[in-house]
C-alpha positions as CSV (number, residue, x, y, z in Angstrom):
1,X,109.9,21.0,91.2
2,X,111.7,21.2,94.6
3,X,115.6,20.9,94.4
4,X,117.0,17.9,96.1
5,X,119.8,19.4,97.9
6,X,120.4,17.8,101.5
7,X,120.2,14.5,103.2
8,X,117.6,14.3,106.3
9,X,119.6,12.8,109.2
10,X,122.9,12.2,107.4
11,X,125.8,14.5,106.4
12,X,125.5,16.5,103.4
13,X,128.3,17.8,101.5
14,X,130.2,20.8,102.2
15,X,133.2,21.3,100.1
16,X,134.7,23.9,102.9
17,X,134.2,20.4,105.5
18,X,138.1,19.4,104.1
19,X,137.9,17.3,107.8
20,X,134.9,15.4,106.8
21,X,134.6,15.2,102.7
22,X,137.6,15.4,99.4
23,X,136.5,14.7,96.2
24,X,138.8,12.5,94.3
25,X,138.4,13.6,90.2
26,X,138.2,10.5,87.5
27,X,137.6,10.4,84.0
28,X,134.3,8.8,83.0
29,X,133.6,8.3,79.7
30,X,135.6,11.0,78.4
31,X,134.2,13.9,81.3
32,X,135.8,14.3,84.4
33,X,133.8,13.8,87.4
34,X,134.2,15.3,90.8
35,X,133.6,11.8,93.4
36,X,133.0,12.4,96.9
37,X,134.7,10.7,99.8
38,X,133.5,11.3,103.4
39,X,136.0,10.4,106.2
40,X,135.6,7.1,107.4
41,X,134.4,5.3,110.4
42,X,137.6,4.2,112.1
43,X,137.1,0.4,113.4
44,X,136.7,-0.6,117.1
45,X,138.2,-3.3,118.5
46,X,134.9,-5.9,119.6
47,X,136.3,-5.7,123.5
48,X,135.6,-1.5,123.2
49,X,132.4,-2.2,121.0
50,X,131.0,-4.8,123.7
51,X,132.2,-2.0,126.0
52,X,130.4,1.1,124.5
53,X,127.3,-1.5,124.1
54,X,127.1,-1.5,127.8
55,X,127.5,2.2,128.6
56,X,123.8,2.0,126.6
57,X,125.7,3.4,123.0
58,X,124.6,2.3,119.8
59,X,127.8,0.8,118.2
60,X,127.1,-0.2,114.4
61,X,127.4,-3.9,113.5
62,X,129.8,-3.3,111.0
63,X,132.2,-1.1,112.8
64,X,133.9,-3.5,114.7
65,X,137.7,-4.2,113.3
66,X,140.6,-5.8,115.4
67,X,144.1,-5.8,115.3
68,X,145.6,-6.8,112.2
69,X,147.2,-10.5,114.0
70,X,148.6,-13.0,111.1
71,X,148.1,-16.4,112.3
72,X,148.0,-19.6,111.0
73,X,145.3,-22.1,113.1
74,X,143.2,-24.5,113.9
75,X,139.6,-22.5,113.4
76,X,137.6,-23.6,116.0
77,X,137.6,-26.4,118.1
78,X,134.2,-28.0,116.8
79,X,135.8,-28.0,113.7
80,X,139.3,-29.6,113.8
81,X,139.0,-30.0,109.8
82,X,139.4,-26.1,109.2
83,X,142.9,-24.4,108.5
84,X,142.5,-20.6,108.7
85,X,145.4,-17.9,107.8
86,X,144.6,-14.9,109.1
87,X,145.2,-11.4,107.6
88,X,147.1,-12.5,104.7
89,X,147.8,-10.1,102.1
90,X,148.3,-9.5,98.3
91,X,148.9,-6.1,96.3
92,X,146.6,-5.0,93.6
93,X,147.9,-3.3,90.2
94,X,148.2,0.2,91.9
95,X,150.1,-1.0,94.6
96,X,147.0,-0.9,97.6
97,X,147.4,-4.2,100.1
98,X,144.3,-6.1,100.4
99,X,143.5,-8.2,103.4
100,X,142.2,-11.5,103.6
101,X,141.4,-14.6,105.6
102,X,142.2,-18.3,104.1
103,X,140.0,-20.8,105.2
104,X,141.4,-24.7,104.0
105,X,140.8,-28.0,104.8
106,X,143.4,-29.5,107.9
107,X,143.2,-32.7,106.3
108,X,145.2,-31.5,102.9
109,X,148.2,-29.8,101.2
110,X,146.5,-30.4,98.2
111,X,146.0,-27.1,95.6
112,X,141.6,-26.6,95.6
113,X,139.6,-24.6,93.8
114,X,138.3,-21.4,95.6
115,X,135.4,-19.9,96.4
116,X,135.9,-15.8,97.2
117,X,133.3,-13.9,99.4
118,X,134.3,-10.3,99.2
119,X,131.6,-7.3,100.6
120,X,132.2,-4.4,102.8
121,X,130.7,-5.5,106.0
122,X,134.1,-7.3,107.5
123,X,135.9,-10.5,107.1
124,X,135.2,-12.4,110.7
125,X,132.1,-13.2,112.4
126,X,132.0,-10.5,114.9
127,X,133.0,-8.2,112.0
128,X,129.5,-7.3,110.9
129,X,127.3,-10.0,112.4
130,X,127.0,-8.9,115.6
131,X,123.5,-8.4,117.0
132,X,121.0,-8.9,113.8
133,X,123.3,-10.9,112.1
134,X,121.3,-13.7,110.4
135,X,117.6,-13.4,111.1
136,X,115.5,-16.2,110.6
137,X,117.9,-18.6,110.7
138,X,118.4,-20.8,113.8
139,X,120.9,-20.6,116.2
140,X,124.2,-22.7,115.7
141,X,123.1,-23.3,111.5
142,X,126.4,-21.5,110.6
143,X,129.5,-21.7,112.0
144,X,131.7,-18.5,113.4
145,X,133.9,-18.6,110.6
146,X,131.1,-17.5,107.9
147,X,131.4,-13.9,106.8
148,X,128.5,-12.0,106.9
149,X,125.8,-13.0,103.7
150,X,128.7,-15.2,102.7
151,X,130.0,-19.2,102.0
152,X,130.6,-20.8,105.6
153,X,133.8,-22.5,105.9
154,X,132.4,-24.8,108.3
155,X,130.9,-26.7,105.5
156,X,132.6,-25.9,102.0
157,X,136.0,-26.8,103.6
158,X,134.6,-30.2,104.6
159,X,133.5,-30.5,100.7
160,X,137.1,-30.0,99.9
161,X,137.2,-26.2,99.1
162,X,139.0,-23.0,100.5
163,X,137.0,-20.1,101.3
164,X,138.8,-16.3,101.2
165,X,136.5,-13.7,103.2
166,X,138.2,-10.3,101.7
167,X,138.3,-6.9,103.0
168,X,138.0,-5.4,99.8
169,X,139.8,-1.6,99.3
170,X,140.1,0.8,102.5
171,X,137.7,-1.4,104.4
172,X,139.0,-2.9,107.9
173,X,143.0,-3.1,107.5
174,X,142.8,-3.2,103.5
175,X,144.5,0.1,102.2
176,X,143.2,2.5,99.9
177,X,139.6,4.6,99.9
178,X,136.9,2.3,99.8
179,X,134.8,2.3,97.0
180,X,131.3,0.8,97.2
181,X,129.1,-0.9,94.2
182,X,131.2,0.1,91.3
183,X,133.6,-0.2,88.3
184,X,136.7,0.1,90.6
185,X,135.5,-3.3,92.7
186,X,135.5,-4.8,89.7
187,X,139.0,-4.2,88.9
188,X,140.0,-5.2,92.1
189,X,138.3,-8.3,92.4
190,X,140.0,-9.1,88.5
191,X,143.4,-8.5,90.4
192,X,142.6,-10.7,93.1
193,X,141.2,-13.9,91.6
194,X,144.4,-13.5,88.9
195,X,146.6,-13.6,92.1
196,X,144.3,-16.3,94.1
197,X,144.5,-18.4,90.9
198,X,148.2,-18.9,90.3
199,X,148.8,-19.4,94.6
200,X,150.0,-22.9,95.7
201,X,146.6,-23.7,97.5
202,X,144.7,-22.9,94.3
203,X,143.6,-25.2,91.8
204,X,143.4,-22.4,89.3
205,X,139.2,-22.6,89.5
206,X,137.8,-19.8,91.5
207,X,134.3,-18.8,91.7
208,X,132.5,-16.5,93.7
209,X,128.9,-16.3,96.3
210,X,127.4,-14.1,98.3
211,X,123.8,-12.6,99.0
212,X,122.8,-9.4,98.8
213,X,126.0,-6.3,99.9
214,X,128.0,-9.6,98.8
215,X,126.3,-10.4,95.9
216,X,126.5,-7.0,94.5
217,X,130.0,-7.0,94.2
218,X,129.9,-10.7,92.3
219,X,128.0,-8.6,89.2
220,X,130.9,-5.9,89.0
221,X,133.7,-7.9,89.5
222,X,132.3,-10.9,86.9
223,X,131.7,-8.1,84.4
224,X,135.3,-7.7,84.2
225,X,135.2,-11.0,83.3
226,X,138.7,-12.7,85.0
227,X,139.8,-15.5,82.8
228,X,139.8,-17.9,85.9
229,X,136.2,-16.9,87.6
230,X,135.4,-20.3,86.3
231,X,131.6,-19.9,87.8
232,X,129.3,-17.6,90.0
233,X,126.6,-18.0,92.5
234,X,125.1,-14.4,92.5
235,X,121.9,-14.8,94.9
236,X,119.9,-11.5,96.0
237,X,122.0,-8.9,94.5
238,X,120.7,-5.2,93.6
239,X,122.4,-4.5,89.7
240,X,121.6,-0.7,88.5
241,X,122.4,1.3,91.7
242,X,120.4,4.3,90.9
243,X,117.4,2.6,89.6
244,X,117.4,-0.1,92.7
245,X,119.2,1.9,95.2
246,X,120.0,5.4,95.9
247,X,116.6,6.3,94.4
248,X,113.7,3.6,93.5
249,X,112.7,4.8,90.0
250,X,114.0,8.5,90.3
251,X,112.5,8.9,93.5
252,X,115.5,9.2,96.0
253,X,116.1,6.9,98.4
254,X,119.3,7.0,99.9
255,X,119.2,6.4,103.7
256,X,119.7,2.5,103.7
257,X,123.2,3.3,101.4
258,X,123.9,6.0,104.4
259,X,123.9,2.8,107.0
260,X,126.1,0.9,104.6
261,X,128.2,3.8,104.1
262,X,128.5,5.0,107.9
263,X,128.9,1.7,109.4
264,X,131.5,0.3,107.8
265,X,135.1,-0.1,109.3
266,X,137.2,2.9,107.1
267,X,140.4,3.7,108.7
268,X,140.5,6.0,105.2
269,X,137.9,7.5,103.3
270,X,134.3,5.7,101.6
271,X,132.7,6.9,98.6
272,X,129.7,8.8,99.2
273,X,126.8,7.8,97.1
274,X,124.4,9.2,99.3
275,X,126.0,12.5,98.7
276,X,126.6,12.3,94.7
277,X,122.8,11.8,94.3
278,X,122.7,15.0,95.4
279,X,125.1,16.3,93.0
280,X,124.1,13.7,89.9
281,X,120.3,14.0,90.6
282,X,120.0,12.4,86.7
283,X,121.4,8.9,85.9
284,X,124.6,10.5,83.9
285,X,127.9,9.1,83.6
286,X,128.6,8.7,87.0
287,X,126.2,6.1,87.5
288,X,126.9,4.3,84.2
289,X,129.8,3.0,86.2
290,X,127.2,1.7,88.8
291,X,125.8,-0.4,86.2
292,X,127.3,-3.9,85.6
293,X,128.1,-4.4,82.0
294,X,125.5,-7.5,81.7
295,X,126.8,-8.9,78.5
296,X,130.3,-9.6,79.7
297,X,129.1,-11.9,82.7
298,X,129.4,-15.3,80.4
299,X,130.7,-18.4,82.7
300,X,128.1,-20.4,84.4
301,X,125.9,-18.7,86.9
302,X,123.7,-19.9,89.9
303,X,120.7,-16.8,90.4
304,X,118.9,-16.8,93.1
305,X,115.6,-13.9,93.1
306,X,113.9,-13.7,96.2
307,X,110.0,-12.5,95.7
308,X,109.9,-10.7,98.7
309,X,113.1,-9.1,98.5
310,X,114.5,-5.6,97.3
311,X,117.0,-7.3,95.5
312,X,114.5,-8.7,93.3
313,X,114.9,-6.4,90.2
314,X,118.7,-6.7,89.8
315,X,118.9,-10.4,90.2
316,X,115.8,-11.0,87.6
317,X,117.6,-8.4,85.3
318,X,121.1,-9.9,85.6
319,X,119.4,-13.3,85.1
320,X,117.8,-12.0,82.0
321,X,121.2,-9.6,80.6
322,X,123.9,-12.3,81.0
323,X,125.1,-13.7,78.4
324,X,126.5,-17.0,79.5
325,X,124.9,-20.1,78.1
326,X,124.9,-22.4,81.7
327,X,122.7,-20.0,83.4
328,X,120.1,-20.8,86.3
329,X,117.5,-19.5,88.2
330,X,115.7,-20.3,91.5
331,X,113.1,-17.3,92.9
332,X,112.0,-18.2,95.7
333,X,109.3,-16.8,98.5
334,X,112.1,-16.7,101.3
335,X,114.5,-14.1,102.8
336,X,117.9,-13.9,102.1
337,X,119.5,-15.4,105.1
338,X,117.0,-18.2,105.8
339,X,117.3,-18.9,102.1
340,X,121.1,-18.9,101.3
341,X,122.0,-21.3,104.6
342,X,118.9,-23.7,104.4
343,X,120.6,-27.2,103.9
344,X,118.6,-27.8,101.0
345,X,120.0,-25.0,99.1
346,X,123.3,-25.2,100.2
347,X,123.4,-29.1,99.0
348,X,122.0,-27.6,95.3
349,X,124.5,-25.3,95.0
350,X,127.2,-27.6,96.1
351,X,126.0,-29.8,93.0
352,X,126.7,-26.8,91.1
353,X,130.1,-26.2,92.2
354,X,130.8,-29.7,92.0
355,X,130.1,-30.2,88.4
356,X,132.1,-26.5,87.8
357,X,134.8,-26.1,89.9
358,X,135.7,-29.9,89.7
359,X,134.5,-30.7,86.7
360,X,132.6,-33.7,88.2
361,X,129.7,-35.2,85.9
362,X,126.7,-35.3,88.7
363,X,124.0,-34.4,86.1
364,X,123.8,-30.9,87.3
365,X,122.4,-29.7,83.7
366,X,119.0,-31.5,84.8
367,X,118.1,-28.8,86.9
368,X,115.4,-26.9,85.2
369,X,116.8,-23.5,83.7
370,X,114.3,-22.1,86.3
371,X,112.6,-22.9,89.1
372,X,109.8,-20.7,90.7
373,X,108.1,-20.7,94.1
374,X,104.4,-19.8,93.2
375,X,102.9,-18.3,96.4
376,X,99.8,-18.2,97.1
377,X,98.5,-16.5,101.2
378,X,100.5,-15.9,104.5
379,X,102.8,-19.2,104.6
380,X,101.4,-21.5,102.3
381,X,103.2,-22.1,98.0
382,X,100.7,-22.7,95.5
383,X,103.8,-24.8,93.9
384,X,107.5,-25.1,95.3
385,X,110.3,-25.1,92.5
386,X,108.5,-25.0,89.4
387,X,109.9,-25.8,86.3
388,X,110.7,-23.3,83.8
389,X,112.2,-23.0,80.3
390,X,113.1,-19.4,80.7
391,X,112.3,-16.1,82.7
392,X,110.3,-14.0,81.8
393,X,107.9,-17.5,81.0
394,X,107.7,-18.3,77.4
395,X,104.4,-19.1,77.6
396,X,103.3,-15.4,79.2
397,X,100.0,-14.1,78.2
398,X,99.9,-10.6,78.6
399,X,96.6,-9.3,79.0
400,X,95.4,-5.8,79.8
401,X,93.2,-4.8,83.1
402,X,91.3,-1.5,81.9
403,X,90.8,1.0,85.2
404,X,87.1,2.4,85.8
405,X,87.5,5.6,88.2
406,X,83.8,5.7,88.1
407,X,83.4,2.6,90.5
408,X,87.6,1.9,91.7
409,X,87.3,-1.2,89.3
410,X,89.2,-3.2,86.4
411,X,87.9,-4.9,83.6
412,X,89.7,-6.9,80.9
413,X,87.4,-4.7,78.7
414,X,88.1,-0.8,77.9
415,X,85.3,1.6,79.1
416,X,84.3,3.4,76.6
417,X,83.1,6.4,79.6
418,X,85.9,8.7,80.5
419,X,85.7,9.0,84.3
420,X,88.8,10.6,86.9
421,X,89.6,9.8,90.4
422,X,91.4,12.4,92.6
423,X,93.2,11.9,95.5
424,X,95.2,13.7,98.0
425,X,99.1,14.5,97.8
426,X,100.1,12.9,101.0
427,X,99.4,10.4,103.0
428,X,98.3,11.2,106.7
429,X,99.0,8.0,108.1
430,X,102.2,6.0,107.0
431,X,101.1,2.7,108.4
432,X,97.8,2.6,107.2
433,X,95.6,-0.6,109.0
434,X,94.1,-2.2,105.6
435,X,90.4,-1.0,106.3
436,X,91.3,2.6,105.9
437,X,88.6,4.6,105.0
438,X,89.3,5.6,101.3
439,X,88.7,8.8,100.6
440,X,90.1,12.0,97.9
441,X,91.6,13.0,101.1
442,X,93.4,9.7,102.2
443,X,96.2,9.9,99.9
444,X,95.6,6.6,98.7
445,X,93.1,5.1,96.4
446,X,92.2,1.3,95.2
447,X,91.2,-0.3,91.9
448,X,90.1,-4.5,91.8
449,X,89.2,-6.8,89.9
450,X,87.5,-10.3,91.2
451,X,89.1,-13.2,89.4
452,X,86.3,-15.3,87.7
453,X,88.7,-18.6,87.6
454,X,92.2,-19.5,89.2
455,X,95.2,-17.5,87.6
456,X,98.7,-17.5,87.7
457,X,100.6,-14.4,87.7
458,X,104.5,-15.0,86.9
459,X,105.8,-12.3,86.0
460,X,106.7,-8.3,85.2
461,X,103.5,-6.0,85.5
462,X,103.3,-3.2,83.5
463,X,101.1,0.1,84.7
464,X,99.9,2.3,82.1
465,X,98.5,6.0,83.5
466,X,97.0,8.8,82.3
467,X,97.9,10.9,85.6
468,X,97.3,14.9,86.0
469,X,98.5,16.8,88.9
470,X,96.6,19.7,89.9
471,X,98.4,22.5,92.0
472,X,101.9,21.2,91.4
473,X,104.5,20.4,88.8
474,X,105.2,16.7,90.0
475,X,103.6,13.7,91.4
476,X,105.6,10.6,93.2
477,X,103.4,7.5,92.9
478,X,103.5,4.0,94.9
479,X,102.1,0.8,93.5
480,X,101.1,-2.2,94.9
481,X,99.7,-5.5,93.9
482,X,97.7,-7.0,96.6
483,X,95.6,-10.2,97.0
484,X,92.0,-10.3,99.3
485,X,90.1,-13.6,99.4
486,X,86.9,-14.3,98.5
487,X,85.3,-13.2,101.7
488,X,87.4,-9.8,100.9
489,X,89.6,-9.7,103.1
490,X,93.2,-9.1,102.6
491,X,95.9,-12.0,102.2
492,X,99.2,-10.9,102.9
493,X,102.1,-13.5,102.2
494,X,104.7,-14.2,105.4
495,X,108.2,-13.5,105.1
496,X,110.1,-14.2,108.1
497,X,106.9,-14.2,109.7
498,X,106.3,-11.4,108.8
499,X,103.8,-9.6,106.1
500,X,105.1,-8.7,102.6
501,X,102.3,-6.8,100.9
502,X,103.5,-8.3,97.3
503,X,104.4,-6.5,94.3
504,X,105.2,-3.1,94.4
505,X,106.6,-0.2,92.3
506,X,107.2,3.6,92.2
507,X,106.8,6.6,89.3
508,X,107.3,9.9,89.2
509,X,105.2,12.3,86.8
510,X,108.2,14.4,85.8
511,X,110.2,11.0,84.8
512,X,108.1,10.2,82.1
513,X,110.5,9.7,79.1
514,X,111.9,5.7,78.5
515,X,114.4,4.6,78.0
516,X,114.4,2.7,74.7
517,X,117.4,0.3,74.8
518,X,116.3,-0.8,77.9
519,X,112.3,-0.8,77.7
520,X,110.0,-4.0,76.9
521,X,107.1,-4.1,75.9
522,X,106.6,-5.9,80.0
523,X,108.9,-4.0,81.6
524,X,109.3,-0.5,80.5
525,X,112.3,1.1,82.2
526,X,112.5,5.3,82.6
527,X,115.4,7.4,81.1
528,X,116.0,9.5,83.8
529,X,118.6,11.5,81.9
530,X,115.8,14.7,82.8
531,X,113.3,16.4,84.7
532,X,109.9,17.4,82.8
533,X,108.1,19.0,84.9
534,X,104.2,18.6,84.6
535,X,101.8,21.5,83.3
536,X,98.5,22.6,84.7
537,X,95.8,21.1,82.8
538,X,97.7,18.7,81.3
539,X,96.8,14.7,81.2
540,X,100.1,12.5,80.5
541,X,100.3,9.1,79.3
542,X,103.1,7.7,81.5
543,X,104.2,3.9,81.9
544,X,105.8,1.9,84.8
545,X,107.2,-1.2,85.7
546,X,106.1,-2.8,88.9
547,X,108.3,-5.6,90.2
548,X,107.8,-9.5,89.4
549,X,105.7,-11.7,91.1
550,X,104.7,-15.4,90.8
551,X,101.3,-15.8,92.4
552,X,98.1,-17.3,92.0
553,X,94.5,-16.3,92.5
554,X,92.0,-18.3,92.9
555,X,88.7,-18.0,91.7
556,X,86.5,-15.3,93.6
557,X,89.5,-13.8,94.5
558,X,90.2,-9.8,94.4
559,X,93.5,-8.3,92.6
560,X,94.0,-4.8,94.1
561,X,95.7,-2.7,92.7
562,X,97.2,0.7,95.2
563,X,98.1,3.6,94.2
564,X,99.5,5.8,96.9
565,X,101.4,9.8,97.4
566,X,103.7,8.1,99.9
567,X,105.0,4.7,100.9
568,X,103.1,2.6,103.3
569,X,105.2,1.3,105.4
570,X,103.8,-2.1,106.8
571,X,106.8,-4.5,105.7
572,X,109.4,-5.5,108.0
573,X,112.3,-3.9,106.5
574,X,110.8,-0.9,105.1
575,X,112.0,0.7,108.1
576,X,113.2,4.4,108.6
577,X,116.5,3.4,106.3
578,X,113.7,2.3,103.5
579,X,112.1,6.3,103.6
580,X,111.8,8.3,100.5
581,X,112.6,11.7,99.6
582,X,109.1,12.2,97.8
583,X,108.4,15.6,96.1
584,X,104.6,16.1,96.2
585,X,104.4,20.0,96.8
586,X,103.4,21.3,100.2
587,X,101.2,19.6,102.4
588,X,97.3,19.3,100.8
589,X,98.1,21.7,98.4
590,X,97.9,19.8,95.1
591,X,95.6,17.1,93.9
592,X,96.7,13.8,92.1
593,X,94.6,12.4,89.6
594,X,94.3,9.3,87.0
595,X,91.9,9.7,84.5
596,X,90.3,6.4,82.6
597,X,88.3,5.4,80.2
598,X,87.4,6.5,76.5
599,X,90.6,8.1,75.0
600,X,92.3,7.6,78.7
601,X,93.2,3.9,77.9
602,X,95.0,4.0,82.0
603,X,95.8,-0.2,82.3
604,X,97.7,-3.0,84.8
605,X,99.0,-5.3,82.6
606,X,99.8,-8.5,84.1
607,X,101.7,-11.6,83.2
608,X,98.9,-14.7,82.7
609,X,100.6,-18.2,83.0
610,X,98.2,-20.9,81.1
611,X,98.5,-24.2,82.0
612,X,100.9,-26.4,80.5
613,X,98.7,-28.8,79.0
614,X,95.1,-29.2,79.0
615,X,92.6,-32.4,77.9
616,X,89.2,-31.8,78.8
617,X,88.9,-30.9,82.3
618,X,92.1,-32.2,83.1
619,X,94.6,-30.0,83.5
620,X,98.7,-29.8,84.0
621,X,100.2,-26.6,85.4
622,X,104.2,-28.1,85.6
């Protein structure tokens, strides 16, 4: 196998670069670890952004940072009713000064409980919003006090509750070296919400929200569990950073982490992830403290999963790992922003809050446990906000899909005929139109199977391969679960307008081994802890998880199921930030094959919902 040692387009570390990178060494689990920092991105002031924006220079949305300016005042003239104190601080247990901004209600002295948006993208409106700042949301939803993917004080403060927007450690004025996704937010956010608590404008009940960079932090800091984080809302928030993030499945993956981590106000220095994937290619110790500690999360919690969204594994699995007992769930077919500040939404999770944070008896524990958006083609739910007892469903029927190589299809009966399909170790184009011509050469190969009455699909899928690769020691894989109608033409689903393909996945042939404390028998997880590289002639049994879905297919309708060398990039924010780092050999110099059938059992196992009831003909799905 190839070594991973640089970063296309981004800095790669140079321990002689003292002006641009120091590693900082801390004790992990009783090994030291060498952490990099790279030298931050100093913050502009927005006058010299707007500036530099005009000279025709591309000035990252998160870079701008003014003057520290302690105020006290009126926050904007449309809304009389909001108190903000600007750049206040507090000291964490080391002695590093944290920045915040207080946003209260004008009409009170009165101690309230707290909600806490803390994230790395800045603590103002035209700290990190600038340009794409909410897309799909309409113009003049949120007010200018809302942090970026945070709480807008524009309408909790008129519900009676103070919003802090933090710059957590070394971002903007906060001191320190910023750290991103990890065990030392955590502590920090402990210190703070211990602080926050026992403050004269506090009730003593703090709680937490944000969606995706700011929902992140909301796993770390609750797994330090503060004794007065009284409740979360954690919607859209990536949990295991090496699985979800700096490489998807053990195939790397780290430019999107390079935008956070360049772009970001840092008068200091930021951790560099992108550059200790590089040096911790295998998920060691370092990136056990990337990993929330899932059973220490137990106050009430508000999930939100978005279907369509890249955040969707780590909110399902911190839905699932939690261990509080008040714990709800709402996945949806939305993006993030659109989702998080529809009034709908916003009015649930104020119920939420309510009943927490003020202990008010609204009948908030009638929500169902979990609600699902069933999606069906392009804009249109087969069911909004179904009811569940749990995720995964109780009810799941796992049943097996058996691939045919000898005719590309799937059958819920094994073929007894062993048969292999071989296909090309790149793809030549990486926005393939979806009536490609499929060939061994394309790089990219199909199995279906035409649905013979209407099914549900809520759930995990589970691919089971027998894969070979000819010419090479390794073979990166990408899976997709795609819908075509009866007429056989493909059904994408719209989010934000625009297509999302539906459930996808990744594998690579040298990560075979499982991890068995964190494998199901749906969702099987890979170690990672090694590299094992593949031998000529050999045929491996290998599993993977593809992400959750909750779909339906009607009758006469195909279930496709891609396998691909390369991503296909035809989803909106699968952009150049999205690439991969694949490792497929040279160009056409190795073949990648799935053998099925006879002792090759090769499978899609997929999550069957039966109805909830059934009387004859008549039927009730929830």
């Amino acid at each position: 196998m190839k070594k991973f040692t640089t970063l296309p387009g981004m800095p790669t570390y140079d321990p002689n670069n003292k002006e641009l990178f120091k590693t900082v060494t801390r004790e992990i689990k009783g090994k030291k670890v060498d952490v990099i920092f790279r030298k931050g991105n100093p913050g502009l002031s927005y006058e010299k952004v707007a500036e530099l924006r005009a000279q025709g220079q591309m000035v990252g949305d998160f870079s701008i940072c003014p003057d520290l300016n302690p105020r006290t005042y009126t926050a904007t003239s449309v809304a009389p009713h909001v108190i903000c104190q600007q750049d206040m601080s507090m000291q964490l247990r080391d002695g590093v000064r944290l920045y915040f901004d207080l946003y209260r209600p004008a009409n009170t002295s009165e101690p309230l409980p707290l909600i806490i948006c803390w994230g790395p993208f800045g603590k103002r409106p035209h700290e990190g919003q600038d340009g794409w700042k909410l897309m799909g949301v309409p113009p003049q939803t949120v007010s200018e006090m809302a942090k970026f993917e945070a709480a807008d004080p524009g309408f909790w403060c008129r519900h009676g509750y103070a919003v802090a927007n933090v710059d957590p450690r070394g971002i903007g004025h906060s001191e320190g070296d910023a750290v991103l996704w990890g065990e030392e937010d955590g502590k920090d956010g402990y210190d703070f919400i211990e602080w926050a608590a026992a403050q004269s404008w506090c009730n003593s009940r703090v709680t937490m929200f944000g969606n995706s960079g700011v929902c992140m932090v909301v796993w770390r800091i609750a797994a330090q569990a503060p004794p007065h984080l009284t409740c979360i809302a954690a919607w859209e928030g990536t949990g295991d950073m090496y699985r979800e993030s700096l490489t998807y499945n053990g195939i790397p993956r780290p430019f999107f982490e390079n935008f956070i981590t360049s772009g970001c106000a840092c008068e200091t220095w930021i951790e560099d992830n992108c550059n200790m994937i590089v040096q911790h290619p295998y998920n060691d110790e370092y990136w056990s403290t990337k990993y929330p500690d899932w059973s220490k999360i137990r106050m009430p919690a508000y999930v939100c999963a978005g279907l369509c969204h890249f955040h969707l594994r780590g909110s399902c699995e911190g839905f699932r790992k939690i261990r509080s007992p008040k714990k709800w769930l709402r996945m949806h077919r939305d993006m993030e922003w659109p989702d998080t500040y529809n009034p709908e939404n916003m009015l649930d999770l104020l119920r939420f809050w309510d009943r927490y944070m003020k202990d008010e008896r609204n009948g908030w524990e009638f929500t169902p446990k979990v609600r699902v958006d069933v999606m069906d083609a392009y804009d249109f739910d087969y069911y909004r906000n179904r009811p569940e007892d749990n995720f995964p469903i109780p009810r799941t029927v796992y049943k097996k899909l058996y691939l045919n190589a000898e005719d590309m299809k799937m059958s819920y009966e094994p073929y007894e005929k062993e048969s292999e399909v071989v296909y090309n170790n790149y793809l030549e184009y990486k926005n393939l139109e979806e009536n490609y011509d499929i060939t061994e050469d394309s790089g990219l190969i199909n199995f279906d199977y035409k649905f013979t009455e209407d099914t549900e699909l809520i759930g995990y899928f589970k691919l089971h391969l027998n894969i070979e690769c000819r010419g090479y020691d390794n073979m990166d894989m990408f899976f997709r679960i795609k819908k075509l109608g009866v007429d056989g033409q493909y059904l994408p689903l719209d989010c934000m307008k625009f297509n999302f393909v539906g459930a996808w996945g990744q594998g690579r042939g040298a990560r075979r081994e499982l991890d068995p404390k964190l494998s199901t028998d749906y969702c099987p997880v890979q170690a990672h802890w090694k590299d094992e590289p593949m031998e000529q002639g050999v045929v491996y049994p290998v599993d993977y998880e593809i992400q959750p879905t909750a779909r339906i297919w009607h009758k006469g309708e195909t279930l496709r199921l891609q396998i691909s060398a390369d991503f296909v990039l035809n989803e909106w924010y699968e952009d150049c930030r999205m690439a991969f780092i694949t490792d497929n050999g040279d160009k056409g110099t190795a073949k990648h094959v799935i053998h099925t059938g006879g002792q090759y059992d090769s499978y899609l196992q997929i999550p069957t919902i039966p109805p909830k009831y059934t009387a004859g003909e008549y039927v009730y799905k929830g």
